[in-house]
N, C-alpha and C positions, 0 to 999 in steps of 0.2 A: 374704713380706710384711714391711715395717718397721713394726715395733710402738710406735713412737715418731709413725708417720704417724697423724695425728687425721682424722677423721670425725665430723660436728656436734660439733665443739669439746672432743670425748673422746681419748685419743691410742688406738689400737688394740689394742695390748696383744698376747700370745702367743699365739697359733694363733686369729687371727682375721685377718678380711680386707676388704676396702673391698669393695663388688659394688654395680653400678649397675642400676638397677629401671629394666627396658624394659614388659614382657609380665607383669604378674603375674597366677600360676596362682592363688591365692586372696586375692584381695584384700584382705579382712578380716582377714588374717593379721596379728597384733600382732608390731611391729617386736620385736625381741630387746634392743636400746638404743637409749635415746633420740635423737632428732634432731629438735631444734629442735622446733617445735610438731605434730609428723607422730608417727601412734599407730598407722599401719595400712601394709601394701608398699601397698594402692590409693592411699594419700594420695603415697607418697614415688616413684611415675612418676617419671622423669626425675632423678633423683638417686643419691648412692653413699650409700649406708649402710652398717653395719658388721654384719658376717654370720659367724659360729663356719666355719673354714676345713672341719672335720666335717661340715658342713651344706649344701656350694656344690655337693660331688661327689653328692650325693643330691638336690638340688633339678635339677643339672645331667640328672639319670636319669628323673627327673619331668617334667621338660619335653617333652621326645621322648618 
């Protein structure tokens, strides 16, 4: 990932990553960083947010 690439208006930074919210498994889940007025993955459907690169291959595991 390019850590210089931004996600709501923050640049990314090192071992993170953009992931776009199709299905979220708990919706209430408080975003990890901000984006724009969105607090929750159920608010941010349809959008990339920025997500700890630690965290995609375990949510990845969670899903299935």
């Amino acid at each position: 990932m390019d850590p210089t690439h931004r996600v709501g208006n923050y640049p990314l930074g090192p071992n993170w990553c953009s992931v776009h919210i199709n299905i979220p498994v708990i919706w209430e889940e408080h975003l990890i960083r901000p984006y724009s007025t969105l607090t929750t993955i159920g608010q941010a459907i349809g959008t990339y947010v920025a997500w700890p690169q630690a965290l995609v291959s375990i949510f990845l595991i969670l899903k299935f």
